[in-house]
N, C-alpha and C positions, 0 to 999 in steps of 0.2 A: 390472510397471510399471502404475502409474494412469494409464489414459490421459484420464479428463476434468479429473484438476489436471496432466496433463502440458500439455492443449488449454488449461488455463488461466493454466499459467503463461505460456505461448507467448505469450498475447494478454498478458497483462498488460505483462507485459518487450517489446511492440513497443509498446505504447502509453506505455509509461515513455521509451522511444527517442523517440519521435514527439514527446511532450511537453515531453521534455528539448531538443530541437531545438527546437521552436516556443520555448519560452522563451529561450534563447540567441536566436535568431533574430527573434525576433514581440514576446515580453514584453519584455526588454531593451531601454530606450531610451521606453518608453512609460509605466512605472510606478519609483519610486523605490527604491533600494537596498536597502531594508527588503523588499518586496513581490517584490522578483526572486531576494535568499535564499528566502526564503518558495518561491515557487516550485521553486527548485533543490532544499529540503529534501525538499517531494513528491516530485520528481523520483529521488531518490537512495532515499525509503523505498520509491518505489514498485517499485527497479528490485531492492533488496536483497530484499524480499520477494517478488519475482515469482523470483529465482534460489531462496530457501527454497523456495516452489511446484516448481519441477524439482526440488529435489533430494530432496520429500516425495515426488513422482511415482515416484522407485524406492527408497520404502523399504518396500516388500513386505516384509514376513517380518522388518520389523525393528521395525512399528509394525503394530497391528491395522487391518486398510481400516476399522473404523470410528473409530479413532484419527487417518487419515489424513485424514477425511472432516470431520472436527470441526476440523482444524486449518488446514483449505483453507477450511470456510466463517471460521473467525476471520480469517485473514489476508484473503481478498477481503471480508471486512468492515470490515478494521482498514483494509484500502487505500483502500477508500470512504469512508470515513468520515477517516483521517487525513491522507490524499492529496490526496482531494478538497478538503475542506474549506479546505486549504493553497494548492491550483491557485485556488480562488473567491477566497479571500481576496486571493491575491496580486492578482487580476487584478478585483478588487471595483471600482475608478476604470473603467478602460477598460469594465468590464461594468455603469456605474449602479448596481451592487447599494450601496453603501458604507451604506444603512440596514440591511442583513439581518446587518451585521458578529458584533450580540450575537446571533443564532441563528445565524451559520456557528462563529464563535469555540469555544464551548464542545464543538463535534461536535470540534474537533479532538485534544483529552485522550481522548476517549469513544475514537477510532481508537487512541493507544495504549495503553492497555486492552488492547484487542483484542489486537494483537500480543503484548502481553506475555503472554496470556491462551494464545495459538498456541504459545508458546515453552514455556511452562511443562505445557501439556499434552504436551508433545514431550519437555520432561523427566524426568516423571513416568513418563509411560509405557516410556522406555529404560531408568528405574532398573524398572521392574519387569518386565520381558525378562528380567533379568539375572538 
């Protein structure tokens, strides 16, 4: 087992919790319709790819640790960058940002990239185990 993408998927998936809450709870009712998907969508990629994170944490012996290493930094990139991006956006009104929208905007494609980027190294490398 990897125990620093096990320590990190840990963190991620309670902060996926925490913010999915906040948003049900804190964002809802303060920002419009549009802005509260927005939000639930981080919410949901953040909480998908934080369970990928555990389940890359025991794939010893089925992925190379520098295979596993590469695909932990994609995914806590793709989560920063798509997640984030998405929590700013939605909540850009209540945070004054609503001028920074054309440089949050485009970080959020850039996150899935990323991901897709994490999945396909994860592909590649299973087909050649085999």
């Amino acid at each position: 087992m990897n125990e620093r993408t096990l320590a990190w998927a840990s963190g991620i998936l309670f902060l996926a919790v925490a913010l999915g809450a906040f948003g049900a709870h804190g964002i809802r009712g303060r920002v419009d319709a549009e802005a509260y998907h927005d939000w639930t969508t981080a919410a949901q990629y953040q909480f998908y790819h934080g369970l990928a994170l555990l389940a890359l944490a025991n794939m010893g012996g089925k992925l190379s640790e520098r295979a596993v290493s590469f695909v932990r930094i994609l995914f806590l990139l793709g989560i920063l960058c798509f997640c984030g991006s998405l929590y700013l956006l939605a909540a850009r009104e209540p945070l004054g940002i609503e001028a920074w929208t054309r440089v949050i905007g485009p970080i959020t494609p850039l996150g899935g990239l990323l991901f897709l980027a994490g999945w396909a190294v994860i592909f590649v490398n299973a087909l050649r185990r085999n």
